[in-house]
C-alpha positions as CSV (number, residue, x, y, z in Angstrom):
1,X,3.9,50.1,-21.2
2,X,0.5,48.2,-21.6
3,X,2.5,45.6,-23.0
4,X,4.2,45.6,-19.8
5,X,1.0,45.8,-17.7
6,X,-0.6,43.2,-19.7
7,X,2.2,40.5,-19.5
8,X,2.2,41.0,-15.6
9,X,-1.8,40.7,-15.2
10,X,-1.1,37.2,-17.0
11,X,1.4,36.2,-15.5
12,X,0.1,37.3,-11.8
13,X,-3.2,35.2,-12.3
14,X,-1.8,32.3,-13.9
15,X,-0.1,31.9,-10.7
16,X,-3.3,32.4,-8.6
17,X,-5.7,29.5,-6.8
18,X,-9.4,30.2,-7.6
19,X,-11.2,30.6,-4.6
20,X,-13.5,26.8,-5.3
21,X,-10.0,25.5,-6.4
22,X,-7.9,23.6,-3.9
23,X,-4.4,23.0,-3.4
24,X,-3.2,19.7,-4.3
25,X,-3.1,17.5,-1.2
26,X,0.2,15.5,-0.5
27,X,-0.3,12.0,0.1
28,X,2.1,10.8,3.1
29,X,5.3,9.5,2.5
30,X,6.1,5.7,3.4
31,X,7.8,6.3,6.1
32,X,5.0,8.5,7.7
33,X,2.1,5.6,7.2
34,X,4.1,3.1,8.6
35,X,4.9,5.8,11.7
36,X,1.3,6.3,12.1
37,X,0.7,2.3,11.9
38,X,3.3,1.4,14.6
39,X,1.8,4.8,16.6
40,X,-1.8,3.2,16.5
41,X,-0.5,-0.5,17.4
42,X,1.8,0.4,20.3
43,X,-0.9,2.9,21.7
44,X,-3.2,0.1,21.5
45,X,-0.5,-1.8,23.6
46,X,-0.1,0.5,26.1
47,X,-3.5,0.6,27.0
48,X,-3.3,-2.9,27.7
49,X,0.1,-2.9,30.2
50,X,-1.0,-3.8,33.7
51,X,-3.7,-6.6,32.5
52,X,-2.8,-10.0,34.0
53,X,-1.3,-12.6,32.1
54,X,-3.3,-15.9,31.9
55,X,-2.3,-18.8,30.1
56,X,-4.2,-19.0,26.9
57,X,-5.7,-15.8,27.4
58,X,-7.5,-14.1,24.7
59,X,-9.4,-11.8,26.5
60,X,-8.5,-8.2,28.3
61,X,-11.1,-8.5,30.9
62,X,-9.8,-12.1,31.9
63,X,-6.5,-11.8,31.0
64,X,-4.0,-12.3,28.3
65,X,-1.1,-14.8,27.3
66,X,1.6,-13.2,25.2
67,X,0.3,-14.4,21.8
68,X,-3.3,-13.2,22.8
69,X,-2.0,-9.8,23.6
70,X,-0.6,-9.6,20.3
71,X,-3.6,-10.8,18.4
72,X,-5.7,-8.2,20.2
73,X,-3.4,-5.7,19.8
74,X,-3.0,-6.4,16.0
75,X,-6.9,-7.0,15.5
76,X,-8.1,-3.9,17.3
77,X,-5.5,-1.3,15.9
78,X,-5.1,-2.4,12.5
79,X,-7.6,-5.1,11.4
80,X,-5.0,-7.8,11.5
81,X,-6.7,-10.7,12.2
82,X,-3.3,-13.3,13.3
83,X,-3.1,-16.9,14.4
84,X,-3.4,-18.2,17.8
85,X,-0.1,-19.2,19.0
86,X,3.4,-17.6,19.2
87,X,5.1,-20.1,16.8
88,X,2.4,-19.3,14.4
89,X,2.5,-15.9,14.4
90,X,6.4,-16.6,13.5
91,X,5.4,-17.8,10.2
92,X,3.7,-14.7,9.5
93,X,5.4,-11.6,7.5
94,X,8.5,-10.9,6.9
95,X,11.9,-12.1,8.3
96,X,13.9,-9.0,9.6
97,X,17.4,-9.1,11.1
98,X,17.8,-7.5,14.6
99,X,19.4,-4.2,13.7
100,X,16.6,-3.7,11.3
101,X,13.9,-3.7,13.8
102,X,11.2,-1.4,13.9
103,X,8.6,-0.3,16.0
104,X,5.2,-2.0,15.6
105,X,7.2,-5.5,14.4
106,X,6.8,-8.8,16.6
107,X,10.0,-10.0,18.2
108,X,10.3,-14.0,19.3
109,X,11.9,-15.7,22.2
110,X,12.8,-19.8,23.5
111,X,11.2,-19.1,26.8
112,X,9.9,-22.8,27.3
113,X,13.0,-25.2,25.4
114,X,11.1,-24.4,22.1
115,X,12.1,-21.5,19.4
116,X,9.4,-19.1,18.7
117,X,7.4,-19.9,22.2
118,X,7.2,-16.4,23.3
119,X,6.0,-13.2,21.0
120,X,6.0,-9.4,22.0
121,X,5.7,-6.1,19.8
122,X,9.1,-4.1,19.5
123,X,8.7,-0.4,20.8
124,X,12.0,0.7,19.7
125,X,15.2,1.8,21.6
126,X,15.6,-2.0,22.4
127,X,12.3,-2.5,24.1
128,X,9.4,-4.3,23.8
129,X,5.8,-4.8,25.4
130,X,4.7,-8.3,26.2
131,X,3.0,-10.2,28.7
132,X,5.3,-12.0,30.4
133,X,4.3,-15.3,32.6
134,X,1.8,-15.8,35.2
135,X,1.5,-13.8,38.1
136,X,3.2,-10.9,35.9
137,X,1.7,-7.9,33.9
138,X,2.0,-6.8,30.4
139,X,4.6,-4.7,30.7
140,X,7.7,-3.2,28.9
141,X,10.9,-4.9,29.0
142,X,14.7,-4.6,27.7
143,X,15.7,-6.6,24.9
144,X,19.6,-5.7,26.4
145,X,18.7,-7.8,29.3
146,X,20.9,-10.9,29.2
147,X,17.7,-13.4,30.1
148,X,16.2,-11.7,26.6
149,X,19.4,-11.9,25.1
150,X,20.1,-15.1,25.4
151,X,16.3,-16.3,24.4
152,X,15.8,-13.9,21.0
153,X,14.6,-15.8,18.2
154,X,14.0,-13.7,15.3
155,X,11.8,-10.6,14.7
156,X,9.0,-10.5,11.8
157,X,7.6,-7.6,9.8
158,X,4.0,-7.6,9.4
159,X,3.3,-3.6,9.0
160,X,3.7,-2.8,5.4
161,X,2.7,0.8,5.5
């Protein structure tokens, strides 16, 4: 029997975390940074819906064009310092096909005769914030909307993690 006792003690403690011993910690999965990523960029967003649009805005407190919203949006939640312009920002990051969209990525329309003249920042569910035109908001729209429909461009990953 203090075989028996023995054999348990060791087994019970080799088993045991030391009290200045911690647990290993797990880093997040993929999937969870990028979640987290698209979280802090379209939280970022929504504080911004309501803001005028202005042409060639860059500014919140003056107003915002829809490439300007992106940039601040990019810049202020994750550091992402992007071009001026919606057709630049199309030649950043990764092309992804419309059924692969998700949240966080930038989505392109022909809204004036030219591809890649409009940008806004896919929420999912087929909707997207975006400041519109002059004498509109940022706002959320439907992609399902025939006007967006017949206008989409492309979409482009830019979120990694």
């Amino acid at each position: 029997m203090p075989l028996f006792g023995a054999a348990l003690l060791t087994l019970s403690a080799a088993g045991s975390v030391h009290a200045n011993e911690q647990p290993p910690v797990e880093e997040p999965s993929l999937l969870e940074r990028y979640t987290s990523s698209a979280q802090d960029l379209i939280l970022k967003g929504f504080e911004l819906i309501g803001i005028n649009y202005r042409f060639g805005g860059t500014n919140p407190d003056t107003g915002l064009d829809c490439s300007g919203f992106v940039q601040v949006v990019y810049k202020e939640a994750m550091g992402i310092l992007l071009p001026r312009s919606a057709r630049e920002q199309s030649e950043v990051g990764a092309v992804i096909d419309l059924h692969e969209l998700k949240a966080g990525d930038l989505v392109f329309f022909n809204t004036m005769r030219h591809a890649f003249s409009h940008v806004g920042i896919y929420l999912g569910d087929n909707r997207f914030m975006h400041a519109p035109r002059t004498g509109a908001e940022i706002r959320v729209d439907d992609m399902r909307q025939s006007y967006w429909i017949q206008r989409y461009n492309g979409a482009r990953r830019l979120l990694t993690r």
